[in-house]
C-alpha positions in Angstrom: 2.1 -10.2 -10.5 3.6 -11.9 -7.8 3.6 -10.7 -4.0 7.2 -12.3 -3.9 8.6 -9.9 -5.9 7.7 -6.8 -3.7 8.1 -9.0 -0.6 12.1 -8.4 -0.2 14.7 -8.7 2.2 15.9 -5.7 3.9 19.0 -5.5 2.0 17.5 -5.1 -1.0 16.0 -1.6 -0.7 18.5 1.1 -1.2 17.3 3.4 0.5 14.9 1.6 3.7 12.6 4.0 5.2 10.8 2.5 8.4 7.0 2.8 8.3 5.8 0.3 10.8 6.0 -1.8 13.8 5.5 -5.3 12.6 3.4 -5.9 16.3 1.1 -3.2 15.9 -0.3 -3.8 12.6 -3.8 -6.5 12.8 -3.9 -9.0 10.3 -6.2 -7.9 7.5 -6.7 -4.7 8.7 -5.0 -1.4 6.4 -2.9 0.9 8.2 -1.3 4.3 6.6 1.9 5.6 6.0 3.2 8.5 4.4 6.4 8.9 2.6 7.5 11.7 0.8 4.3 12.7 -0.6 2.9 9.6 -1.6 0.3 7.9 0.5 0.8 4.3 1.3 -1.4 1.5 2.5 -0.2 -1.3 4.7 -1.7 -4.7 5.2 -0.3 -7.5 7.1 -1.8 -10.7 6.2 -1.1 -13.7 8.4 3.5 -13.7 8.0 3.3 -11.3 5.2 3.3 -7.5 4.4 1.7 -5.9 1.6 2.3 -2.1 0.6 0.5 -0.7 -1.6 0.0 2.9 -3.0 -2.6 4.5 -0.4 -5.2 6.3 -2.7 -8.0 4.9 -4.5 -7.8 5.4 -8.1 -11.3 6.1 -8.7 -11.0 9.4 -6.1 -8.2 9.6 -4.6 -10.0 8.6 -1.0 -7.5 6.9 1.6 -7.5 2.9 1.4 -6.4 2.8 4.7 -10.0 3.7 5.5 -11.1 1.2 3.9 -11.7 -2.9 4.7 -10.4 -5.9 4.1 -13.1 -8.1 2.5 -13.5 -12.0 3.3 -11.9 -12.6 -0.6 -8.8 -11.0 0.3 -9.7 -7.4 -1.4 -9.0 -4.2 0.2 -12.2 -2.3 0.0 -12.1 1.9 -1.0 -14.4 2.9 2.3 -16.1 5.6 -0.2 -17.4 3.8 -3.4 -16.4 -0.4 -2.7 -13.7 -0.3 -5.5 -11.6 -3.5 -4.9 -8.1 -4.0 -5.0 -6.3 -7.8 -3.7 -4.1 -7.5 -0.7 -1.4 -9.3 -2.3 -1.1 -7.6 -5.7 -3.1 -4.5 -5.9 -5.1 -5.5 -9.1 -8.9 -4.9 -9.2 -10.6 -8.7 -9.2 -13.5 -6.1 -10.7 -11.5 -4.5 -13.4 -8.0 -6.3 -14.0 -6.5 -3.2 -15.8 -6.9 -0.9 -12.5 -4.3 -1.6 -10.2 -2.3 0.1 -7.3 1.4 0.6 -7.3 3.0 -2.7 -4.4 5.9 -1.7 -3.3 9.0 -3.2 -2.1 8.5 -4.2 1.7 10.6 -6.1 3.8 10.1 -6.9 7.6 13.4 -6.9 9.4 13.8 -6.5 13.1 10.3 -5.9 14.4 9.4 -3.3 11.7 8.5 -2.7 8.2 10.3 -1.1 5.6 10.0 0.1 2.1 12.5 2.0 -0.3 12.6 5.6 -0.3 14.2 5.5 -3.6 11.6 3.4 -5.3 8.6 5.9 -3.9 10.6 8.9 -4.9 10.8 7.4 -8.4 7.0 6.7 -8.4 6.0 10.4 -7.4 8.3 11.6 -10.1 5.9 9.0 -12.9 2.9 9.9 -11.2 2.3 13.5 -9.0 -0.1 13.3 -6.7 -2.8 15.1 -8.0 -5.1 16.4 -4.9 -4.5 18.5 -2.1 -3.5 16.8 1.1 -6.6 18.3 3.4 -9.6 18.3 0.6 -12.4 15.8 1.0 -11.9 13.3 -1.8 -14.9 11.8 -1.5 
């Protein structure tokens, strides 16, 4: 899967929803967002955005609390399960991957399509409480 795909112009989301300011976010370094109900991670990697569904599919635990590691995987902080910034897929296990969302930077900040998130929680409730430790 390419990043291209989910790396859009702004026009193309239906429904943009701003998440971030372009400026604030480090290179290599996740950020969160929540929309709706679904968690989302963010990272910016040199002129590029990658968004990706927040929650590691092993526990649940937040990827933005993870790390970017010096291959280009985004690193669950809990138990080290991998995911590439660009695509979401596992280099460990290619069949585990995270949802990567349409993104497109436009006018100093980051946006993703509310439509396409609301569709995804409809295909895939989020199955833990918000405030439990998922650890």
């Amino acid at each position: 899967m390419s990043t291209e795909k989910h790396h859009v112009v702004y026009s193309e989301l239906s429904e943009a929803v701003r998440i971030a300011e372009w400026e604030e976010l480090e290179d290599r370094q996740p950020a969160h967002a929540l929309v709706e109900n679904t968690d989302l991670v963010l990272i910016r990697f040199g002129d590029r955005i990658s968004v990706l569904y927040g929650r590691c599919l092993h526990r649940g635990a937040l990827l933005a609390d993870g790390f970017v590691d010096d291959r280009d995987n985004l690193i669950c902080g809990v138990h080290h399960w991998d995911y590439r910034i660009d695509t979401g897929v596992s280099e460990y296990n290619n069949e585990e991957q995270l949802h990567a969302f349409k993104a497109a930077v436009h006018k100093g900040g980051v946006f993703v399509d509310r439509a396409e998130i609301v569709a995804f929680e409809e295909l895939h409730p989020q199955p833990f409480q918000r405030g439990q430790y998922l650890g």
